[in-house]
N, C-alpha and C positions, 0 to 999 in steps of 0.2 A: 640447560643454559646456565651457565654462571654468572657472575656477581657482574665482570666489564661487559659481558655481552646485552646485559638487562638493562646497562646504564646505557651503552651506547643505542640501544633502542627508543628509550625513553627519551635520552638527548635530542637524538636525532629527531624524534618524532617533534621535541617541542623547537626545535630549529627550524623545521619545515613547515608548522604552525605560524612562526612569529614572522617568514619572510612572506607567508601566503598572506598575511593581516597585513603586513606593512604593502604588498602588490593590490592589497582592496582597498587600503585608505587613496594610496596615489592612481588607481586606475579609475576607483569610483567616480574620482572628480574631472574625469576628461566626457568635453559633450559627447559624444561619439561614443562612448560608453554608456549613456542614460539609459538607454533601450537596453542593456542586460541586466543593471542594476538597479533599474528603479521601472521596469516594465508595468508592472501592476499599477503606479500611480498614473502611467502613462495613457493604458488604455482606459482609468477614470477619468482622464480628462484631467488633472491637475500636472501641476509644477513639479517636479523628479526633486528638485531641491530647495522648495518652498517652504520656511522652517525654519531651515538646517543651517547646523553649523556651517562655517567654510575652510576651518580651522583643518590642520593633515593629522588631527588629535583620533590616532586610532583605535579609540575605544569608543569616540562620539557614536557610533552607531547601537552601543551596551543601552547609551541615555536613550535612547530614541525608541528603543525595543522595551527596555521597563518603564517607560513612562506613558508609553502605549496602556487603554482601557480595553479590556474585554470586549466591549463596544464595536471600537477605532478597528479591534481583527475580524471581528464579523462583519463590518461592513466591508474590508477591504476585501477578506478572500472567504467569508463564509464561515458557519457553527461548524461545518465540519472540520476545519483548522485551526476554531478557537477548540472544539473539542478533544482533536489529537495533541494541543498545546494544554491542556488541561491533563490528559494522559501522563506527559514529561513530565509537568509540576510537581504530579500524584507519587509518581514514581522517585523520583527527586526527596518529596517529604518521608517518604516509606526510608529511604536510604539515610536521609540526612538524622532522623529520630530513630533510629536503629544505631546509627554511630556515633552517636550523642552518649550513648551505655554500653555499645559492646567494645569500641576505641581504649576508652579509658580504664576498662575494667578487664578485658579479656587480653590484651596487650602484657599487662604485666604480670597478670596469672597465670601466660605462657611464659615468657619471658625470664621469669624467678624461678622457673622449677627447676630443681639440680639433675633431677633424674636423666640417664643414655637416651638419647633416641638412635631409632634405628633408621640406614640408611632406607629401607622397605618401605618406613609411613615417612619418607623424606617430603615435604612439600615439593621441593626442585631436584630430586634425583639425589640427592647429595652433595649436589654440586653448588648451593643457594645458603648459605650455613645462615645468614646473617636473616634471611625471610625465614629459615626454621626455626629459629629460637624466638620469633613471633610469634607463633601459629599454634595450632592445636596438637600437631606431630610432635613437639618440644614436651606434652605433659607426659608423665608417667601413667600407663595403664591402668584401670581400676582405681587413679586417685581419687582424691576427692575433688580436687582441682574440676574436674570433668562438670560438676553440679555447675559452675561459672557459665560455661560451655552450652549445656543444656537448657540452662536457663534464658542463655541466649537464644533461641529459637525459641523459646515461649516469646520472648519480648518481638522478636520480629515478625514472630506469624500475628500478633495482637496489634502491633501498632498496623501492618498491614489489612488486617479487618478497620480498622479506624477509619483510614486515610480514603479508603476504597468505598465506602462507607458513605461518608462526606463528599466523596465526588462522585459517586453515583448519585445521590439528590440534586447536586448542583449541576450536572448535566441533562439529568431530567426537567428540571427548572428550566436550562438554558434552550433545550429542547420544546417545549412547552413555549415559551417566548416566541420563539419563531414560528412554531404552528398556529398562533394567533394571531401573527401579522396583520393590520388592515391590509396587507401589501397581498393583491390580489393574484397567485399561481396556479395554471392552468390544472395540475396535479391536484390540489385541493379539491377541483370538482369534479375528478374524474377517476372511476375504476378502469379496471382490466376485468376485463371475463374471457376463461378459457374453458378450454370442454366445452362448446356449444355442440349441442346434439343437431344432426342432419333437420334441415328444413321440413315441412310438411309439402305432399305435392303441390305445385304452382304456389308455392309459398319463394318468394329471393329471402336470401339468407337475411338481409336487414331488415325486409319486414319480420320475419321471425324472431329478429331481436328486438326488435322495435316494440312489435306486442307482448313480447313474454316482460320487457320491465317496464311497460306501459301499463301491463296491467296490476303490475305488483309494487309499482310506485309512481300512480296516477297522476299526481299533485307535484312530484319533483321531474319527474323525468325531463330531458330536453331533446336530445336524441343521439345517436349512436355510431360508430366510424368502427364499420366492419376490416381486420386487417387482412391483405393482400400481399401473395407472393411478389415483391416487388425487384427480385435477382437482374431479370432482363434488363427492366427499365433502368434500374440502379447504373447496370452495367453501362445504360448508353448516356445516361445523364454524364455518369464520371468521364467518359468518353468526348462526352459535348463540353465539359467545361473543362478538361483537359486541351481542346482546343480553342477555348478561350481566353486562356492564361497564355496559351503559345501563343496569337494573335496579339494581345497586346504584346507580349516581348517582342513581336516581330518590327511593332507599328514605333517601340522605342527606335528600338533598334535601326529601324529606317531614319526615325526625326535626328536622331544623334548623327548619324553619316550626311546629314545636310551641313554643310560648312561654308563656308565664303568664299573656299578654292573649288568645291564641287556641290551648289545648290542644288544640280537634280538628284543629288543624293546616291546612296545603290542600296537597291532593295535586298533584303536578306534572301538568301536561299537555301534549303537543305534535301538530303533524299531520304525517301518514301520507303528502303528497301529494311532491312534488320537494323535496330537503333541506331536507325539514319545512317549507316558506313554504307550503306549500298545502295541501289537501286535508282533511279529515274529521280533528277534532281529537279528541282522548281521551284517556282516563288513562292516563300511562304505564306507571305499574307493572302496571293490570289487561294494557295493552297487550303488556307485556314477557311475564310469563307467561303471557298466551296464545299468543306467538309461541313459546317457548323449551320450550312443551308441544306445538305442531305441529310444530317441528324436528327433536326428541328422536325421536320414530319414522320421521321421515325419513332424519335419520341412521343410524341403526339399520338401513333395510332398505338402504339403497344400500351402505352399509360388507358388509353381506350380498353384493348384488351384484359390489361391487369385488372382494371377497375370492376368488369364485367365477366371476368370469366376465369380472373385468381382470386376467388375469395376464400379466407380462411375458417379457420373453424374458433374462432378469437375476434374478440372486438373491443374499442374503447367505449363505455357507455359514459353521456356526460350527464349531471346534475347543475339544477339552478341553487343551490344551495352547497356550503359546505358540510353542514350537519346531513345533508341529505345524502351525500356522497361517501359520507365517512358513516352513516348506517347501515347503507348499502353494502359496503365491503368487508363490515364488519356482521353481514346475515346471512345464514345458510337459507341458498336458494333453493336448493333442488334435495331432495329425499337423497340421491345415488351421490356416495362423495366425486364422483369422475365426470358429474356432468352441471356443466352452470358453476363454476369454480369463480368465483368473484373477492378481488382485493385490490388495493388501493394502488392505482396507476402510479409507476414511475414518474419522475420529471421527462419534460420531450425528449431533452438532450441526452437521454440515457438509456432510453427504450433500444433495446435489441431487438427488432424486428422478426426475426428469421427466428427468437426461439418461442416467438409470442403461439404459435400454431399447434405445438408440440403437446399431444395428450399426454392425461394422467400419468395413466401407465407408464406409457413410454420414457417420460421424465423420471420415473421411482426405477426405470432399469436402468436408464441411463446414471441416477446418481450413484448406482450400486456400481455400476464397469467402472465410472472413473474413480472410485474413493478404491475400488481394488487393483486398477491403474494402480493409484496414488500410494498403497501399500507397497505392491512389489519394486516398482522406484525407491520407496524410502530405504525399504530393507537392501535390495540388491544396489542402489548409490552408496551404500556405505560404504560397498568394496573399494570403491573407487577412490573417496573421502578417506578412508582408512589407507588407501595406498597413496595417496598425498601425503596425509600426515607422518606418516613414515618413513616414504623416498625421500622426503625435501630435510632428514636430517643428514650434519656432514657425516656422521659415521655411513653411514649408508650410500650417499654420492658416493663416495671413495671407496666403498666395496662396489657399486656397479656400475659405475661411472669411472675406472682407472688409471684411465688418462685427464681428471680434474684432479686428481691428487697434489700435484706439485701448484696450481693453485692456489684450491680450500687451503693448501698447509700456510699461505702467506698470515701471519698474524691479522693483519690488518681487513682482507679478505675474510677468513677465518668469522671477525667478530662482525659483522656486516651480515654475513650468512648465517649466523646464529641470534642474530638480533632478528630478520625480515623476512628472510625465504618460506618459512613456513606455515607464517601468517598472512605473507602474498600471495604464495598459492592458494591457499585456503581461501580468499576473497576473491582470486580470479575466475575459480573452479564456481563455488556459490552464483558467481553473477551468471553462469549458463541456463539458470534454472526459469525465472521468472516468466519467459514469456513459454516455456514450454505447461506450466498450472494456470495461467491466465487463459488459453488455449483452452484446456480441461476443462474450468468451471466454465465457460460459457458452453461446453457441450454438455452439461447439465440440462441443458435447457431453460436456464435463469432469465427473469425477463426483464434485468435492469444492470445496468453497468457498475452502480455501486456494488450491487447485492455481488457480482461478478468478483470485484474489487476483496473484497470480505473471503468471500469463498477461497479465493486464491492466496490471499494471505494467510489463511487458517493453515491450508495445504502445507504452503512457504517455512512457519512457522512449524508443524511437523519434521520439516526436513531441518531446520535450523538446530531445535533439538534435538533428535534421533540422531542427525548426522555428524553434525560439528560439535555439541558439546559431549554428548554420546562419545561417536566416532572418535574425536580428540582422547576426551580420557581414558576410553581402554580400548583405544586403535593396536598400540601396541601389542596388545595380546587378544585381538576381538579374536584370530583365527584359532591362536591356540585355544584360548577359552570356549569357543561355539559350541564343543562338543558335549562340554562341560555346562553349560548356558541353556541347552536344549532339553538333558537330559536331567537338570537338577535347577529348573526355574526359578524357584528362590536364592539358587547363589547368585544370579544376580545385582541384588542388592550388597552381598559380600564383598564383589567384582567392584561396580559404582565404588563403595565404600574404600576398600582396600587401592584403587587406580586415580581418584578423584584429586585427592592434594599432590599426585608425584606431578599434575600437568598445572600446577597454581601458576607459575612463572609466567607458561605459555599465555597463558589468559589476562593475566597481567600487560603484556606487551601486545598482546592483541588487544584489547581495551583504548589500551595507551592509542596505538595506532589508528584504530576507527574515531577518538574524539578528537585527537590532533589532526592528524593527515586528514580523514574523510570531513571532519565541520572547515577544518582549514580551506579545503579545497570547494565545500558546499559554499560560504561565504565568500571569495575569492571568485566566484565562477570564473577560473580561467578555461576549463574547457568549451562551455557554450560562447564566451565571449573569444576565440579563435577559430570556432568554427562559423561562430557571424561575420566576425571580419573577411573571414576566407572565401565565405558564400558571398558578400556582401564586393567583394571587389572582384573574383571571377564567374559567378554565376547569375547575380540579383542583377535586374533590368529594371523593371517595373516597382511602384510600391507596395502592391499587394505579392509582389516576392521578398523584398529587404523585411518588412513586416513578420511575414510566415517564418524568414528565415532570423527573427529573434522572440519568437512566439514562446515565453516561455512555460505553458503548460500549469500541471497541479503537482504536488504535493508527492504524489507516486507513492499509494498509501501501499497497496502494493506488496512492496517490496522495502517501503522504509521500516514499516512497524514489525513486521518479524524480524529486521534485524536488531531493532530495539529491543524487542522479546527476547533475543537471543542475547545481549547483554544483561537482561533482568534475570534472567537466568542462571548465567556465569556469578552472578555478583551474588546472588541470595543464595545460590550453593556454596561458594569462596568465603561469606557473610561474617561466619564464625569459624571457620576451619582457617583460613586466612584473616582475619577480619581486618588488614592493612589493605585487600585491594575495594572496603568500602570508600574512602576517597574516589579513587579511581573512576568508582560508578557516580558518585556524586560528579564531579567534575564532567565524566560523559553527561549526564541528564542536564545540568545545567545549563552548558556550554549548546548542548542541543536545544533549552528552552528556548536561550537567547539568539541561537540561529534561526531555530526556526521560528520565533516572533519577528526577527525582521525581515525573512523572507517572505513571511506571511502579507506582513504590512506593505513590502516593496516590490518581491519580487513574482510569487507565482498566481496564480489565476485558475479557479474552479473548473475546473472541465462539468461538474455536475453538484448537484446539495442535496444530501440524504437528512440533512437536520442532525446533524451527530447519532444516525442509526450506528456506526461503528464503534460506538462506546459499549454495548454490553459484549462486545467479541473482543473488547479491548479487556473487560474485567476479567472474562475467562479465561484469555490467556495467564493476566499477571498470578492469578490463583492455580492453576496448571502447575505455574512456574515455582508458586510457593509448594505445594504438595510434593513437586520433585524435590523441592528445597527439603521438607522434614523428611520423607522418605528414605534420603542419600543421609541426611544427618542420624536420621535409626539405626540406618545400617553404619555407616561411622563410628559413632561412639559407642552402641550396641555390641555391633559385634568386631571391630576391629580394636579397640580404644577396651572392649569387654569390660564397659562399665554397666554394674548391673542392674542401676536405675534408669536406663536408656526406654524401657517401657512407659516412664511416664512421656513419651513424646507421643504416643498414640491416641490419648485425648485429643493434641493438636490435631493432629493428623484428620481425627475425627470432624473436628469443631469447623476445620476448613472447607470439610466436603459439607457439613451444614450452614456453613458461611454464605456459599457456593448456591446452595438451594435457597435458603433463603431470600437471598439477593434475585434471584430470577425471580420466583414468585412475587418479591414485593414489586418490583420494580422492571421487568421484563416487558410485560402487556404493553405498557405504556410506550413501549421502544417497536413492537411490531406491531401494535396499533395505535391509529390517534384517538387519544381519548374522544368522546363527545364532547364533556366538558369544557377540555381546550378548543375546540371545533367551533362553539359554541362562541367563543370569546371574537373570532375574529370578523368578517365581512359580513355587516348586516342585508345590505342594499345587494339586489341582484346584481350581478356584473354584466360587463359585454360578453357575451356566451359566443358570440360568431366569433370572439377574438380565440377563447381560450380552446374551441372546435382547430380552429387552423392551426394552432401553436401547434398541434398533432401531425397535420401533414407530411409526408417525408418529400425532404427537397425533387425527389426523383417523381412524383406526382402531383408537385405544384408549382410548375414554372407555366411562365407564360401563358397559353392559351386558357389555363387549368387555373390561373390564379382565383377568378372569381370563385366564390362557396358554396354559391346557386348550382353551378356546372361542373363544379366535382361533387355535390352532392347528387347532381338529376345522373349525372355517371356511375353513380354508386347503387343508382336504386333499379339499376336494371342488374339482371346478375342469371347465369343459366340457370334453370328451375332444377329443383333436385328430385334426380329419379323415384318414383315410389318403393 
């Protein structure tokens, strides 16, 4: 990429930033926009613009997000979005106190050196002259210059112990807060038990469990909620309220066709045959209530069935106490590790059902298929990532692509495709992946949506690395080299070393891109708010449709934080090898605290609360990133730069991976278990126990007839007797 191509990328990206701010200052303040941008206060019951400026001053939302208390984001969307905004900040300090020393001091130490570089260690190919005599490719080999250099990577792996440091305490703290809530959660008093071994004969499965923690916690126990295959019934419930949602559209839809030219109105109709194009037309509403009156005792007897004769080998066990619950999940119950397997229940709204059943074993095969899934995906997606980042340069269109030539060749064309094309691809290609790992970790067998969340992002975060910054830097030559790679495993690090500054540019403008364009367009929501309007004027009837169809969801940890990762990454390899695109990453993490602090406060909504469990998966990532960081930097100045004190970066190298352990040990337990202590602090007085039993219920086993607790418990307690 050269000198106009980078500018017109940068341009452009901060053009498309500034018009997305000014379409969020003027569309925020139309009523009929309050439901996309200020949803979250919406469904707390308050005023969307109670407060607030009224002024079209497009930064007023900067005031509103820093003025915001660590408090004001827990209440509105939860610790686990004060704690992923805790992440940014972290991340943010690590960059901003790294560039405070290496900016002013590594800048001109490159900068002043008279010595040739060659086009080989070019940062941008050769073609960037004005970013090479920044950078570290500008020193002379073996100088002394290089001690600047290395010493940078002392100062950043150190201030990164600091900062990581500090916020792990203060996450554990912020952690710790919340588990001592008087604020009384159904979770708090309730495990999970898996592995339940086969009943005794004429023993039902819930007395079995009933006695075995009755008798081994006489004083706390309250009782137990055996889980059930619940696929059928699920099926007919989504079924039944699926034609409940059509009944009322239908019964709009009738009232609206009443008018004063025709008061009997005309009753809606559709057909019964393939997505309604076919078959035998009829009234919908008679049609709706005839369906939702066949359902109702279908439901009813299979809910019977399940209750009585899908019971699993899994239960929720409840406690009248929280200290009592959180002893319990924290004791080995049973001699054999694969039987009586006891830990601290999910929140309700996160419980995965279907993986609650699933033995030891079979959970320790199944995590080994998919993480060897997850392997040949990463290695074999490279080809494909490596054949993106390849095809999508113009030399290349123009060798296989023939007829684009006269095209690409426009100047104007030309600089367009070398600013975007192969950072668009490259983002189009990535967005394929997420729900295909999100899929995987739940076939793990995991028994909670966050823990789901985590897993998948781990994965995510794999492929981000391996593939994209991997892939990227020595895409061009992964094929020729593999042979090379395979057969001689430590030139690897040569490879990294020697391929890592010729893609600086690229990373650069990709950078640029994801904090303009993608926070422009996160803040902005102009995609959800065109697809509201669009739903909202051809398909929403009802208000439980216009509602769903501006429902804006959580957070989408997902899939946001390994793309974060994957910037932490770029940046702390680039650090001191480039160390101009540290801005870059500051202004990304920034620009992301402050979007995501007011989308936290305004806009999105918890699907579930883990307590900021995703912080210590968040620490190991950022130290991942640092290790690849000194690692690439060994091989860099080591052996390509053959500067001959390059060994002392292996101390670092060292101190990280005990950074690393230390950190878990100290501070780890605390995060997969809740302490007692903290347990301790919170709900003295017994709770309503009938309340926190039902929060468990799945909606597919507690409608109507089933509501009462009495009669889905006297349903529970009959169950087949298990064979001797």
């Amino acid at each position: 990429m050269d000198f106009s191509s980078f500018v017109t990328s940068l341009g452009t990206s901060l053009v498309i930033f500034a018009l997305l701010m000014l379409a969020f200052t003027w569309l925020q303040r139309k009523p009929g926009n309050a439901v996309i941008y200020y949803p979250g206060r919406i469904l707390r019951g308050l005023d969307p613009l109670e407060g607030r400026t009224r002024t079209r001053n497009p930064l007023a939302w900067i005031k509103e997000a820093v003025g915001a208390s660590e408090a004001d984001v827990v209440a509105a969307a939860g610790v686990d979005a004060a704690v992923y905004l805790v992440f940014l900040s972290s991340v943010l300090a690590i960059l901003v106190f790294s560039g405070i020393i290496l900016l002013p001091v590594l800048l001109p130490v490159a900068a002043t050196d008279n010595g040739a570089q060659s086009t080989t260690d070019s940062n941008s190919g050769g073609t960037f002259k004005n970013l090479d005599k920044l950078a570290m490719g500008n020193v002379q080999e073996k100088s002394p210059r290089l001690w600047a250099f290395l010493l940078g990577v002392h100062w950043v792996s150190f201030v990164t112990y600091y900062v990581l440091w500090k916020s792990y305490k203060h996450v554990l703290n912020m952690r710790a807060g919340a588990k001592s809530s008087p604020e009384v959660k159904p979770e708090e008093f309730t495990v999970l038990v898996r592995d339940i071994p086969a009943a005794p004969p004429g023993q039902s499965m819930k007395d079995h469990v009933d006695s075995y923690f009755q008798a081994l916690h006489p004083e706390t126990f309250y009782r137990s909620m055996i889980v059930t295959d619940n696929k059928k019934a699920n099926k007919i419930w989504e079924e039944l309220e699926g034609y409940r949602k059509k009944l009322a559209r239908a019964e709009v839809v009738y009232a609206e066709s009443k008018t004063t030219g025709k008061p009997e109105g005309e009753r809606p109709t559709n057909r019964i045959g393939f997505l309604g194009l076919v078959g035998e037309k009829v009234d919908t509403i008679d049609h709706c209530n005839e369906k939702i009156n066949e359902l109702l005792p279908k439901l009813e007897a299979e809910q019977e069935i399940t209750l009585r004769e899908k019971q699993k080998a899994a239960a929720l066990v409840f406690f009248n106490s929280k200290p009592a619950a959180i002893s319990a999940a924290q004791t080995i119950h049973s001699q054999k590790i694969d039987t009586w397997t006891v830990m601290e229940a999910p929140e309700p709204r996160q419980v995965l059902w279907t993986n609650l059943p699933r033995k030891f074993y079979e959970r320790q095969i199944r995590s080994c298929v998919v993480y060897g899934i997850v392997f040949l995906t990463v290695f074999f997606y490279m080809i494909p990532i490596t054949f993106v980042s390849a095809f999508t340069t113009l030399k290349n269109l123009k060798k296989y692509l023939p007829f684009l030539k006269k095209i690409v060749d426009q100047p104007e064309i030309k600089t367009v495709l070398e600013a975007f094309l192969p950072q668009i691809a490259l983002l189009v290609f990535m967005a394929l992946l997420p729900t295909f790992l999100m899929f995987l970790s739940k076939e793990e067998g995991i028994p909670s949506e966050s823990h789901a969340v985590r897993a998948a992002s781990g994965k995510y975060f794999y492929f981000v690395v391996f593939n994209v910054f991997l892939g990227v830097t020595i895409g061009g030559a992964l094929f020729d080299s593999l042979k090379t790679i395979i057969n001689h495993p430590t030139q690897v690090i040569t490879l990294l070393g020697s391929s890592l500054p010729k893609s600086a540019t690229f990373f650069l403008t990709f950078v640029a891109l994801k904090f303009f364009v993608g926070y422009g367009l996160e803040l902005s929501r102009l995609v959800p708010l065109i697809i509201f309007h669009l739903k909202k004027r051809f398909l929403c009837k009802t208000e439980a449709e216009v509602k769903e169809a501006w429902a804006p969801g959580d957070f989408g940890y997902a899939t946001r934080v390994p793309s974060d990762m994957l910037i932490i990454t770029i940046v702390l390899c680039y650090s001191v090898i480039a160390p101009i695109i540290i801005p870059f990453g500051v202004v990304y993490f920034g620009l992301g605290w402050l979007v995501a602090r007011n989308q936290a406060l305004k806009v999105y909504v918890p699907n579930y609360e883990s307590n900021g469990r995703m912080w210590p998966h968040l620490h190991a990532r950022i130290i991942a990133s640092l290790i690849l960081y000194q690692i690439t930097m060994f091989g860099y100045i080591g052996i390509l730069r053959k500067f001959y004190y390059a060994p002392f970066l292996i101390p670092v190298i060292v101190i990280s991976f005990v950074f690393a352990y230390v950190c878990k040990k100290h501070f780890y337990l605390a995060f997969f278990h809740t302490p007692l202590e903290v347990a301790c602090r919170g709900t003295k007085e017994i709770p309503n126990m009938e309340s926190i039993y039902t929060a468990y219920i799945p909606p597919c086993l507690g409608t109507e007839k089933l509501e009462d607790d009495d009669q889905f418990e006297d349903a529970r307690s009959f169950s087949l007797k298990t064979a001797p």
